[in-house]
C-alpha positions in Angstrom: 0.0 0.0 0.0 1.4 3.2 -0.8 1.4 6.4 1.9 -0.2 9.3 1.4 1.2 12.6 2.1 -0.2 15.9 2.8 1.8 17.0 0.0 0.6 14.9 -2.7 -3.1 16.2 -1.5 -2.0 19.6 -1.5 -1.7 19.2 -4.9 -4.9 17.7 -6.3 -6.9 20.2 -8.2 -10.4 18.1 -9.1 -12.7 16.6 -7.4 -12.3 12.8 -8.7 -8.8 13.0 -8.0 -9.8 13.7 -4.2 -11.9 10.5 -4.3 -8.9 8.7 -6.4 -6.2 9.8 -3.9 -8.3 8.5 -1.1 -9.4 5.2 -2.9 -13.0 6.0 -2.3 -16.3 4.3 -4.5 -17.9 7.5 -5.6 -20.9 8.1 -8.4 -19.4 10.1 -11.1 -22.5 11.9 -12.3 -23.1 12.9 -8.5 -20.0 14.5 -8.8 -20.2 15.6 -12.2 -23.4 17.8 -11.2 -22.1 18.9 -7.8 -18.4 18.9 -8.0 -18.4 22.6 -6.7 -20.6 22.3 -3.8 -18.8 19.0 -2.8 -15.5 20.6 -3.0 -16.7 24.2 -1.4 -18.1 21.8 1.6 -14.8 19.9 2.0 -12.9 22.8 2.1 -15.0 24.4 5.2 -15.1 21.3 6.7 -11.0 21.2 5.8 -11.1 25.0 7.3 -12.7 23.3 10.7 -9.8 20.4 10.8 -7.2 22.4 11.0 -8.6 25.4 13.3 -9.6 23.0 15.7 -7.0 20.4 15.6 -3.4 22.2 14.7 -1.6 19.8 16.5 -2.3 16.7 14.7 0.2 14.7 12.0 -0.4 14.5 8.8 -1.8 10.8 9.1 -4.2 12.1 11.2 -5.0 15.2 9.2 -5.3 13.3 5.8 -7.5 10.6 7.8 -9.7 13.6 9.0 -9.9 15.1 5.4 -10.9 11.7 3.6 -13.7 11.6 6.4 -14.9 15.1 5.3 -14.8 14.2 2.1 -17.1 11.3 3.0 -19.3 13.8 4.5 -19.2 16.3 1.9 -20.1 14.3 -0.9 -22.8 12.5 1.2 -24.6 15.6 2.5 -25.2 16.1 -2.0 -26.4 12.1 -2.2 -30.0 13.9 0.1 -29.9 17.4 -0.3 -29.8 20.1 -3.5 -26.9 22.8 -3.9 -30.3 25.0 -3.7 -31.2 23.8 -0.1 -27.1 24.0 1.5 -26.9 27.3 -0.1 -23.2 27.2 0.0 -22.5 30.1 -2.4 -23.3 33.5 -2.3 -25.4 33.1 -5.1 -28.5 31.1 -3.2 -28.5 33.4 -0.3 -29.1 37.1 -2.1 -32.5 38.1 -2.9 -32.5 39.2 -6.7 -33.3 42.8 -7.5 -36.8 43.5 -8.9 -38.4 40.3 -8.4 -40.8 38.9 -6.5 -40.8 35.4 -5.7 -43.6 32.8 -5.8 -42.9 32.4 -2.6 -43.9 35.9 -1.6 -47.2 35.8 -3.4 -50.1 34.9 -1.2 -53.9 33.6 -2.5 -55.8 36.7 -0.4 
């Protein structure tokens, strides 16, 4: 079995090369529709890792990541991109419109 360094993950730059690196089963046309919002989620939950554990060895770290990963990619296997509202996007009201939402039957 080969190690994995932090290094070598440093360097990745897609999302199926995460899942590669970490030799984990994944559905590519998950990914392929919600590569952005799986990587924007591993990276907060990457931020969390190391704010809250600075300490740990890269062993430990890498094991921590391929769990968020895990997580990251789940949390888009039961929920929309619309509903996390990751990106700035979802979370501003457009200008001039009224939603559906906002109309009422009185």
């Amino acid at each position: 079995m080969t190690t994995l360094t932090l290094a070598e993950f440093k360097n990745i730059t897609d999302a199926e090369a995460y899942f590669e690196f970490f030799q984990l089963p994944y559905d590519a046309k998950v990914v392929n529709v919600n590569r952005l919002h799986i990587l924007k989620k591993l990276s907060q939950f990457m931020a969390e890792i190391d704010a809250n554990f600075p300490e740990i060895d890269d062993a430990e770290r890498l094991a921590q990541y391929r769990d968020a990963l895990i997580q990251a990619y789940e949390t888009f296997l039961t929920t929309s991109p619309l509903e996390t509202k990751l990106f700035k996007v979802f979370n501003e009201k457009p200008k001039g419109v009224v939603m559906l939402s906002e109309l009422s039957a009185d």
